[in-house]
C-alpha positions in Angstrom: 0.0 0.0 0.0 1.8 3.2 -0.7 2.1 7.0 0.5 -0.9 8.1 -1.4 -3.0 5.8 -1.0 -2.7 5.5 2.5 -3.1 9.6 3.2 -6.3 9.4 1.4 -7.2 6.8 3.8 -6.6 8.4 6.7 -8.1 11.2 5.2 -11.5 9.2 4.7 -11.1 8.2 8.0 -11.0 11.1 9.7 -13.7 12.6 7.6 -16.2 9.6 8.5 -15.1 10.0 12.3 -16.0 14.3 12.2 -19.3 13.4 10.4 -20.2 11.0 13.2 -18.7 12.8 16.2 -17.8 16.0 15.6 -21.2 17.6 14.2 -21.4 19.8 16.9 -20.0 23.7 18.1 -17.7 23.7 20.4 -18.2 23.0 24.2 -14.5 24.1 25.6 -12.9 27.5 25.1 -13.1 29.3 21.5 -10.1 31.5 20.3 -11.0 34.8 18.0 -12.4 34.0 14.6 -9.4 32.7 12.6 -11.2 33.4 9.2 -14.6 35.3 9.5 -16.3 35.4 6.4 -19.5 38.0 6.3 -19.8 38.8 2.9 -19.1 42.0 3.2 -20.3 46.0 3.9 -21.4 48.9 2.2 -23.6 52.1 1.8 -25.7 50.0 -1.1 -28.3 48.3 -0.7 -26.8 45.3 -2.5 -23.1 44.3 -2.3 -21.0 43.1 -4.9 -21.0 39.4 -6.6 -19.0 36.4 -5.6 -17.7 35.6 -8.9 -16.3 32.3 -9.5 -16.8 31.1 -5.8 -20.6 29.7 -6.5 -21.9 28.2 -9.4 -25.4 30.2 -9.0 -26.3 33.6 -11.0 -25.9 36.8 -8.9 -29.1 39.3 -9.1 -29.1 42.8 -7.7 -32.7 42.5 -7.0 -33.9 41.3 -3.3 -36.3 38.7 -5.4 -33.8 36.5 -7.4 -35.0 33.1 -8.7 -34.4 29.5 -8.2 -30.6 29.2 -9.1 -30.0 32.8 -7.9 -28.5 34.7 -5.3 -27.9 38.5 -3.8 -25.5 40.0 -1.4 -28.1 42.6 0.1 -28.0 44.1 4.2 -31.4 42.4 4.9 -34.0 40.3 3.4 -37.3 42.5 2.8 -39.2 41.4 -0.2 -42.1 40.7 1.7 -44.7 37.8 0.6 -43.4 34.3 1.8 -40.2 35.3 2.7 -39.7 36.6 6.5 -37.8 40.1 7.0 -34.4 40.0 8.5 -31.3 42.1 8.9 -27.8 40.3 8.3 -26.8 38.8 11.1 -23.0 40.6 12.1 -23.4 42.0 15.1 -24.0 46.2 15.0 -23.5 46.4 11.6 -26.6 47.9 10.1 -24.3 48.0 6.7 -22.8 44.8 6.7 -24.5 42.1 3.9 -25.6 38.7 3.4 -25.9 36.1 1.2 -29.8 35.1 0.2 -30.4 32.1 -2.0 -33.4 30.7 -3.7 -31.7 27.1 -4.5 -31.6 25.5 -7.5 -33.8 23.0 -9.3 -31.1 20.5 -8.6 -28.9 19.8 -5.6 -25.2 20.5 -6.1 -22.5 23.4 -4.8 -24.2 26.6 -4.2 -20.4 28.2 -2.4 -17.1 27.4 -2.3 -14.1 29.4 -1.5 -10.5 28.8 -0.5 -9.5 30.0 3.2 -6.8 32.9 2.8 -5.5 32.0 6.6 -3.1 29.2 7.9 -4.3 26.8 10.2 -2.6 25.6 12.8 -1.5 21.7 12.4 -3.2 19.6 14.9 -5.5 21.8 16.5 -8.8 21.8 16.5 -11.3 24.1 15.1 -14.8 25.3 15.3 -16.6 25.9 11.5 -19.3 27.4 11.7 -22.2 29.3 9.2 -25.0 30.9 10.3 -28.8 29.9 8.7 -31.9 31.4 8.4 -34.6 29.3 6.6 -36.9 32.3 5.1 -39.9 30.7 4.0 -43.2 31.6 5.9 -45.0 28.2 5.6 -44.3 24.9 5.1 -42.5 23.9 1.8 -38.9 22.4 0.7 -36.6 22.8 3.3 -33.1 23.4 2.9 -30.8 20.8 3.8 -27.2 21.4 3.5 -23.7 19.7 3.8 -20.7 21.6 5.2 -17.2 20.2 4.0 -13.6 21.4 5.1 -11.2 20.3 2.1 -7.3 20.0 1.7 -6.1 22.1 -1.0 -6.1 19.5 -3.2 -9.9 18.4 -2.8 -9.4 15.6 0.0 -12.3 15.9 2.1 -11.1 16.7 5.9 -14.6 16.9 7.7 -18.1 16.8 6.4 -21.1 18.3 8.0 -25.3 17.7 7.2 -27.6 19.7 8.6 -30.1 17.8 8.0 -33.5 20.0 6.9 -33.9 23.1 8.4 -37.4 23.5 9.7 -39.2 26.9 8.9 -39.5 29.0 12.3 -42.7 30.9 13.7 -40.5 34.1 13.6 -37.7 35.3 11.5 -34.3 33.4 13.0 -30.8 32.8 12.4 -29.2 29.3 13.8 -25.6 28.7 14.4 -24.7 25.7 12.3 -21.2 24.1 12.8 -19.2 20.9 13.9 -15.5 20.1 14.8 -12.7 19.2 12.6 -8.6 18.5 13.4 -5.9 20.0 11.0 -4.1 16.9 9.6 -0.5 16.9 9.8 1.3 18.8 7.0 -2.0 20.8 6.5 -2.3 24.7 6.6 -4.3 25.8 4.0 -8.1 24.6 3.5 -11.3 25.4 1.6 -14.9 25.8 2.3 -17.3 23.9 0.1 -21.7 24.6 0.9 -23.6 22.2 -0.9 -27.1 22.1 -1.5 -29.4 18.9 -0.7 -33.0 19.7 -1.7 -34.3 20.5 -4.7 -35.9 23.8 -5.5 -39.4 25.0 -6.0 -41.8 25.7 -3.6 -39.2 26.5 -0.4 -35.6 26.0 0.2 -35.4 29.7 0.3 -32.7 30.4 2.6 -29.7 32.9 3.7 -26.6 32.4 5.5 -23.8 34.6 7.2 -20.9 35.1 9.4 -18.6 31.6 8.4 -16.4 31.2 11.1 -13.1 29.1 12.0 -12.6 29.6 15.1 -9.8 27.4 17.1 -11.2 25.0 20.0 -9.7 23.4 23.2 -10.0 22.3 26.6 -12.8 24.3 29.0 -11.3 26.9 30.7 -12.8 28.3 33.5 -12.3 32.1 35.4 -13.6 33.4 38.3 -13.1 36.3 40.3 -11.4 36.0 43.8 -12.1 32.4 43.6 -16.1 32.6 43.7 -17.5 30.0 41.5 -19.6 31.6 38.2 -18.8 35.4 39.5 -17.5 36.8 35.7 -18.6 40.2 36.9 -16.7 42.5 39.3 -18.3 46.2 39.7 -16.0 48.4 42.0 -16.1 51.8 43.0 -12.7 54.5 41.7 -9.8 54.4 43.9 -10.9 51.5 45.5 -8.4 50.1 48.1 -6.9 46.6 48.2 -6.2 44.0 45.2 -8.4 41.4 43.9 -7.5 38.3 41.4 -8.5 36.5 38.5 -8.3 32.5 38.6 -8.4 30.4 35.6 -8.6 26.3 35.5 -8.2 24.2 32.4 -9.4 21.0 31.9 -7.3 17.9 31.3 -3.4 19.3 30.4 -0.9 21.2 32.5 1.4 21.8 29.5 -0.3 24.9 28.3 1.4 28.3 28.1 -1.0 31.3 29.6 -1.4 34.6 28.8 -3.8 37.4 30.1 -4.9 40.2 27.7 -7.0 43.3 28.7 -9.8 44.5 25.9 -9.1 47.9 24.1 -11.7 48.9 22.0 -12.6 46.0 19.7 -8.9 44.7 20.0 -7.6 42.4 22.7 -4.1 43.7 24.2 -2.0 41.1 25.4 0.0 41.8 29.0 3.2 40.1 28.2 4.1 39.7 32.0 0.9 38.1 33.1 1.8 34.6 31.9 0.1 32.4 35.3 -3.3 31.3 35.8 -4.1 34.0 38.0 -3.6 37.8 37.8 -3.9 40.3 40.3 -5.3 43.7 39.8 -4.9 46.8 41.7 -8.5 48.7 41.1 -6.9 51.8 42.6 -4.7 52.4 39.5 -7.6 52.2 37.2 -10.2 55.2 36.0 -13.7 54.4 35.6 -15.1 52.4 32.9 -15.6 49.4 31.7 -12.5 46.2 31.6 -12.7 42.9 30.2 -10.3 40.5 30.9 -9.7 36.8 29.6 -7.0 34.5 29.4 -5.3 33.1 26.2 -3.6 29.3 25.9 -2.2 27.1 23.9 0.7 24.3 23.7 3.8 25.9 23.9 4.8 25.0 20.2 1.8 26.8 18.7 1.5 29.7 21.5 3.3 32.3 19.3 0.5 32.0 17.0 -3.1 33.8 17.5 -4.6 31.6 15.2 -3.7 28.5 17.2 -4.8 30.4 20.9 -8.3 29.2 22.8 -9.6 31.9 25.1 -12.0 32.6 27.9 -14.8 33.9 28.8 -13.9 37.3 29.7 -14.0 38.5 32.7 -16.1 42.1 32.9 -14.6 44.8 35.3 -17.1 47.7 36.3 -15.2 50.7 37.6 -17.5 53.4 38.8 -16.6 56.8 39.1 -17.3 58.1 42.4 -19.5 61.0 42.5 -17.8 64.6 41.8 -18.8 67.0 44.2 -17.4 70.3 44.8 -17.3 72.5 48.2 -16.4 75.8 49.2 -13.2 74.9 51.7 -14.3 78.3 53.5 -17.5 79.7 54.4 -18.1 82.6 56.5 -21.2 84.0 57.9 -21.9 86.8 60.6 -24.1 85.9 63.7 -27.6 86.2 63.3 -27.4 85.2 59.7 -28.7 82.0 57.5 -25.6 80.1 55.6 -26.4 77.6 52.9 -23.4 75.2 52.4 -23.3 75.2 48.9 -22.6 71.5 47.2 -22.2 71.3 43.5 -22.5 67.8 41.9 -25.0 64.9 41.8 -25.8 62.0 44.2 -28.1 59.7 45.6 -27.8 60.4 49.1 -26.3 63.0 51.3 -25.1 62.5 54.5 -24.0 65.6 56.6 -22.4 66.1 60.0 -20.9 68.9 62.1 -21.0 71.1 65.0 -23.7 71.6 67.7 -25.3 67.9 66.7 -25.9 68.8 63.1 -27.3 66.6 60.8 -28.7 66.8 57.6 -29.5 64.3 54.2 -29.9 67.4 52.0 -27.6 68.5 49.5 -27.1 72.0 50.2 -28.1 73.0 53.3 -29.4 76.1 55.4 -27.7 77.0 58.4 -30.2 79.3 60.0 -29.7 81.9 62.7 -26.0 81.3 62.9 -24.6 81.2 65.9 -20.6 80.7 67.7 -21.3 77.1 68.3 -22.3 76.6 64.6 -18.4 76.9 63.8 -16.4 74.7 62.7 -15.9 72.0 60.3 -18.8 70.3 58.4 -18.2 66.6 56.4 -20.6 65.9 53.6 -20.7 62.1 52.5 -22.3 61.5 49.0 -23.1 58.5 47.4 -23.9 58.0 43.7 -24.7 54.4 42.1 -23.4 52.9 45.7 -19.6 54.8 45.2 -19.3 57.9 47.7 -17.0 61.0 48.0 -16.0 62.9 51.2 -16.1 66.7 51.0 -15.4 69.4 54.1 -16.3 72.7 54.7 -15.0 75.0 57.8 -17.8 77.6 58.7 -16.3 80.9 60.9 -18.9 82.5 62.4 -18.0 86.0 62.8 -19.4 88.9 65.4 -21.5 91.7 63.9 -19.3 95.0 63.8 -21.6 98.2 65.3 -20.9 101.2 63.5 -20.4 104.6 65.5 -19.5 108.2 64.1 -19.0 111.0 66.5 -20.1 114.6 66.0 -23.0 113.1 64.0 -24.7 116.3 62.8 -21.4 119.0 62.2 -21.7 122.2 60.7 -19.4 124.3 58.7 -19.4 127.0 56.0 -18.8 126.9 52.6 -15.6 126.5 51.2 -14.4 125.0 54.9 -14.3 121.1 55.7 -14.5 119.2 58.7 -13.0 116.1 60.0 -15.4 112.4 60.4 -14.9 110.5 62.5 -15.8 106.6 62.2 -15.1 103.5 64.7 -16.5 100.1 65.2 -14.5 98.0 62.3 -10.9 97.7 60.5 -11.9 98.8 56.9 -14.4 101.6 56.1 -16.1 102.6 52.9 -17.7 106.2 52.9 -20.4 107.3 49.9 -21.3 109.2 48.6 -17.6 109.8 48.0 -18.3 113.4 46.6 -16.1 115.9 48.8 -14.3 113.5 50.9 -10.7 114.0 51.2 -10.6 109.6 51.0 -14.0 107.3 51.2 -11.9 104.0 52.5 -10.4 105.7 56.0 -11.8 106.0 59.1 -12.0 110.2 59.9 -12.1 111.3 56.0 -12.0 115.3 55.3 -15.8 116.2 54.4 -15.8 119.5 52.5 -19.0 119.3 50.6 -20.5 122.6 48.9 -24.1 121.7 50.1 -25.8 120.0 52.6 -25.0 116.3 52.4 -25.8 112.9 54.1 -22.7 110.5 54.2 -23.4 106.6 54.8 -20.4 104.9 56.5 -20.3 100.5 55.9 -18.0 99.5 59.1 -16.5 96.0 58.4 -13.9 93.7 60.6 -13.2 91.7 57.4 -16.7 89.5 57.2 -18.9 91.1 58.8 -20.7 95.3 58.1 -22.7 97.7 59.9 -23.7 101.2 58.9 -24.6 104.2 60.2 -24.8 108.1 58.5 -23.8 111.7 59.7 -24.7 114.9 58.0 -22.3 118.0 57.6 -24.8 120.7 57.4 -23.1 123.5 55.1 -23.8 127.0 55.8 -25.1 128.8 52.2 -21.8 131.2 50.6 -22.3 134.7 51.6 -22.9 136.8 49.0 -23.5 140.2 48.2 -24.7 142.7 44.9 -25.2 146.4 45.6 -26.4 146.5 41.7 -26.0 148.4 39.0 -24.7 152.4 39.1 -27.1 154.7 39.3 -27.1 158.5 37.7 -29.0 161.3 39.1 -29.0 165.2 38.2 -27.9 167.1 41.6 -31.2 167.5 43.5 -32.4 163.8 43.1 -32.9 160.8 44.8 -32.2 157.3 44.0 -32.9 153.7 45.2 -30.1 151.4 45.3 -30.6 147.7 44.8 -28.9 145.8 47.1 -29.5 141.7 47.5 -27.9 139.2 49.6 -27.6 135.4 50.0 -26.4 133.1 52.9 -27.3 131.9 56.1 -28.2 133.6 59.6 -27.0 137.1 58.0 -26.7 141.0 58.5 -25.8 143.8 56.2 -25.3 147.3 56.4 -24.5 149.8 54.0 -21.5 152.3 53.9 -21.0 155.5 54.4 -24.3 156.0 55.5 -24.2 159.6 54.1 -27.2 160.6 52.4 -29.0 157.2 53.0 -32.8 157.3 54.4 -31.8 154.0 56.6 -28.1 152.1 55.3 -29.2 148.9 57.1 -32.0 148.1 54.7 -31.0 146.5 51.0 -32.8 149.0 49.2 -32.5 152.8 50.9 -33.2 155.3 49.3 -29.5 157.9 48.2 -29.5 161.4 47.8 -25.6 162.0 47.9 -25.0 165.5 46.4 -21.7 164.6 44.8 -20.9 161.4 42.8 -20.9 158.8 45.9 -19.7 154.8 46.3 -21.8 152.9 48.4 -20.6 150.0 49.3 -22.9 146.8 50.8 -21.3 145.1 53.6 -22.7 141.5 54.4 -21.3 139.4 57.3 -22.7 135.7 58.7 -23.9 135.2 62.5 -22.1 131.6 61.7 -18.9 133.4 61.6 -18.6 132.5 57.7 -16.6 134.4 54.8 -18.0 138.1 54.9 -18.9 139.3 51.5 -19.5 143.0 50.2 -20.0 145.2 46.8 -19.9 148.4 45.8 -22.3 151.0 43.6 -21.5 154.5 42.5 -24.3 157.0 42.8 -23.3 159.4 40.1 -24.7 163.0 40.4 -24.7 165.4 37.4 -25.1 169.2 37.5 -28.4 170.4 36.8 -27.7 172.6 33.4 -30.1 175.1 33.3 -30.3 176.7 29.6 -31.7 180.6 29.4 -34.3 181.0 26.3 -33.8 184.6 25.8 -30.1 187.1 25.7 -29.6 190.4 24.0 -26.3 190.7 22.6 -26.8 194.8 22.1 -23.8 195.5 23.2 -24.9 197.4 26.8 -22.8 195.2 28.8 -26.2 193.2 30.1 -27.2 189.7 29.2 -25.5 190.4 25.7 -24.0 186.6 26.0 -25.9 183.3 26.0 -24.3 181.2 29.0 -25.3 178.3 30.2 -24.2 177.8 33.5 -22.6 173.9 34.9 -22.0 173.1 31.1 -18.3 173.4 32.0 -19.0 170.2 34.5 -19.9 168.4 31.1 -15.9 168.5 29.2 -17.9 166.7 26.6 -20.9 168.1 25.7 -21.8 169.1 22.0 -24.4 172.1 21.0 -26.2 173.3 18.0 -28.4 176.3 17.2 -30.3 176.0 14.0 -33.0 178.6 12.7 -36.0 177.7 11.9 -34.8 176.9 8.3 -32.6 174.5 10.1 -30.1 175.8 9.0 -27.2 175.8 11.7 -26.3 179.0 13.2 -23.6 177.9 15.9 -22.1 175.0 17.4 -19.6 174.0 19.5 -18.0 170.6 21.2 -16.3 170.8 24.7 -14.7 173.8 26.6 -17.8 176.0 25.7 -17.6 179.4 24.9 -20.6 181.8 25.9 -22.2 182.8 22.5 -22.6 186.3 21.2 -25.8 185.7 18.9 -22.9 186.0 15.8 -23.1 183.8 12.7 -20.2 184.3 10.7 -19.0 188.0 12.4 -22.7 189.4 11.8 -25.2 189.9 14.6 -28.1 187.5 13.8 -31.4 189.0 13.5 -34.0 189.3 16.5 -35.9 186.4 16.7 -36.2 182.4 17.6 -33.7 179.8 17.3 -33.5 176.9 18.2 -30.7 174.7 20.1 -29.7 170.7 20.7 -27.4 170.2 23.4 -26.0 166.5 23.8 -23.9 166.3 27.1 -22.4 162.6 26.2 -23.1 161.5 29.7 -24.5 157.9 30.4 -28.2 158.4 31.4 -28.5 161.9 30.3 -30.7 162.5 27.3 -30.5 165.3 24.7 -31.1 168.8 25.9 -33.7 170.8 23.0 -35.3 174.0 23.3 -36.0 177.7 22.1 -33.5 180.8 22.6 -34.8 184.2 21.5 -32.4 187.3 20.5 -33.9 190.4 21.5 -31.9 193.7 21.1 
């Protein structure tokens, strides 16, 4: 019997042995899909075709016919085929493959494997079925074969018929198969039983090789079936995963942690047990499990079998925050402020307080109320300590002496505050500094001042008013101009506080301590009001001039005849006026004499002739403020 003949044997053999003993998943520990063929994903509705690796015609419809097939992300054609997604867990894009079978049994899929195996392991193959028919018709029935690259069969697989279900449902089909020696590379080969027509409607997803070994079992501190470990951050202490395998003691360990959808291995946790130190760890989720295999196939993944992982819950502990001071003045209501969320709350402090509420009211405040208060929260069972000192501070009393000062205008005076270490003054108008105790106050009217006392936590307030004196002032008013002879009324006003006035000189006056006597100076005359405050304020005063003009008298009638008697026209006090201007017209108006400052006395001439008896008339302006124009008649008689 030679080489050949005897592999293909074996070969037989083993085949025959899988059929019969291995049609089943696996019951010990799985490793991570060695090959894991889903058919694909996309944004399409239908993914691409298989090509060469089925003998049926590829449709992009979700109704193909007997012989057909589609790659589409869920059955929904409706009628006598149930709905259902692919079957890849949360992928809403991935796709599978639906078949309507053929008319005639035979291959429907075949495809080489693009892994290695391992030699002389054991693995899982596995496919996942859905029968889609609604009612009762043809049933699929399928055989599953592993093949050598050269076509030897290594295991075969029926599934029998697959029984239409109440609801749409995918069922794990698979059995167990050994790598021969000297084999690495295999193919998959799906072949169909039943003929087609009415039924044997069906879809399949997610083929698997997946290697399989002894049972390994975990546990956490030793507690039989615990595979879940919730623990609260920062926990104290150290806690340990255990790990048994049945049957061998020659396997090689190692522990890997999960991170993301990848397993990390920790290359110096190679014993059945590791120990972890929760405190190290931030919340969230861990998953542990242990990976083994024979020593001579340990460097590869795809020879590895793995457990159950082990699920680590790290809470976060509630996060809470807490004023580390509070301060309050007695008499006063305090809330201890506490940010953050929880389930309970659990304070304690001075004078036998107690409260469960988050932020809580410290009425009334009080000296025994100080000290320090400890808030315990707890969220999802994990709790967080906060403190909190409350000082309770004494009520400052605010005093200010001379509470009610008065001073003049233009003059300040000196407050004078006590009670507190800082002090703030406003309004701050007219203070020499609002922040000091005994600020300058030199306001320029009457003005309330409010004083906040403070020793550093705690204020009181109290006011004072500087009571100004009004400015003394004084107007005698405008000049006045009188002709000699007359009397005037001078306008004297006055303004200030607790005042008396007099007027000087009192020459000529009817009564110089009124504001308005009457003058009848005979000469040009400055008065002068003097003003003075009972208060002993700033004395004021102002001056008026009573100006008093010569009465010019102007004769009508002069005869200039030579006899030595009234033969000039003179006015008498014109000389007082330096600036007065005359004219004589006749009564053509026609100007007869004139003359501007230092007067002459006129001789009734108009150019060196004696003017004719008769009327004339004159205009005499003496430029003075207040005096008007002097008109009239003059008559020369001879």
């Amino acid at each position: 019997m030679n080489f050949k003949y005897k592999l293909m044997l074996l070969l037989s053999l083993m085949a025959i042995v899988a059929k019969q003993a291995a049609a089943q998943l696996c019951n010990g520990s799985l490793g991570d899909p060695v090959v894991l063929i889903d058919f694909g994903r996309g944004t399409d509705t239908y993914g691409p075709s298989l090509g060469n690796k089925t003998t049926y015609d590829y449709v992009r419809s979700g109704t193909p016919s007997d012989g057909s097939y589609t790659i589409e992300h869920s059955v929904s054609s409706g009628g006598a085929w149930f709905d259902i997604d692919n079957h890849t867990p949360n992928d809403p894009n991935g796709y599978l493959m639906m078949i309507n079978a053929s008319f005639n049994p035979g291959i429907f899929y075949e495809t080489d494997v693009p892994t290695d195996l391992c030699p002389n392991t054991t693995y899982e193959f596995a496919v996942w079925v859905t029968n889609l028919l609604k009612f009762s018709g043809i049933k699929p029935n399928l055989t599953f074969q592993v093949l050598a690259m050269d076509g030897q069969p290594i295991a075969t697989f029926p599934t029998g018929d697959i029984p239409e279900t109440s609801q749409p449902t995918w069922k794990q089909y698979g059995y167990l198969f050994s790598t021969p020696v000297g084999v690495s590379r295999v193919k998959i080969r799906i072949i169909n039983n039943a003929p087609g027509g009415v039924g044997n409607d069906l879809a399949i997803d997610d083929i698997t090789f997946r290697p399989c070994g002894t049972k390994i079992t975990t546990s956490i501190d030793n507690v039989a079936n615990q595979t879940t470990k919730t623990i609260c951050e920062g926990e104290s202490g150290t806690f340990s995963i255990n790990s048994s395998v049945e049957g061998t003691n020659t396997l090689r360990y190692l522990w890997q942690r999960k991170n993301g959808t990848d397993w990390l291995d920790l290359n110096a946790e190679t014993n059945p047990q590791i120990n972890i130190d929760p405190s190290v760890l931030a919340p969230g989720i861990y998953e542990y499990r242990v990976v083994v295999a024979e020593p001579g196939n340990f460097d590869s993944p795809a020879c590895r079998t793995g457990s159950v992982p082990i699920i680590l819950n790290v809470k976060p502990n509630p996060t809470i925050n807490l004023a580390a001071m509070h301060n309050v003045c007695i008499g006063q209501n305090v809330q201890l402020d506490l940010s953050g969320t929880g389930d309970t709350y659990e304070w304690t402090g001075p004078n036998s307080f107690q409260s469960s509420t988050q932020s809580p009211t410290i009425s009334n405040a009080g000296p025994n109320d100080s000290g320090v208060y400890t808030v315990v929260v707890t969220l999802n069972g994990c709790t967080s300590t906060a403190q909190t000192n409350l000082a309770v501070y004494p009520v400052p009393v605010a005093r200010v002496t001379n509470a009610n000062p008065f001073i003049c205008y233009g003059e300040g005076v000196e407050l004078q505050a006590s009670g507190g270490t800082s002090y703030l003054w406003n309004p701050a108008t007219g203070l020499s500094d609002p922040n000091i105790s005994n600020p300058i106050a030199s306001p320029t009217s009457t003005t309330t001042y409010e004083v906040r006392v403070s020793n550093g936590y705690c204020t009181d307030k109290t006011s004072v008013t500087v009571n100004v004196y009004k400015q003394t002032f004084a107007n005698a008013g405008n000049n006045k101009v009188i002709m000699e002879g007359e009397s005037t009324t001078l306008d004297g006003t006055v303004s200030g506080d607790n005042l008396y006035y007099f007027w000087t000189p009192s020459d000529h006056l009817d009564d110089p301590n009124k504001l308005s006597p009457i003058a009848s100076p005979l000469v040009t005359t400055t008065y002068t009001l003097n003003v003075s405050s009972q208060n002993n304020c700033e004395s004021a005063n102002s001056s008026v001039t009573v100006k008093v003009f010569k009465k010019v008298i102007v004769p009508n009638t002069f005869t200039p005849n030579g006899d030595g008697i009234n033969d000039l026209w003179n006015i008498e006090a014109l000389q007082a006026y330096p600036n007065a201007e005359i004219k004589v017209m006749n009564r053509f108006g026609e100007r007869v004499f004139s003359a501007k400052g230092n007067f002459q006395n006129w001789d009734g001439l108009y150019k060196g002739k004696n003017l004719p008896v008769g009327t004339y008339y004159y205009w005499i302006e003496l430029h003075e403020l207040g005096q008007k124009p002097l008109v009239g008649p003059v008559t020369i008689l001879r």
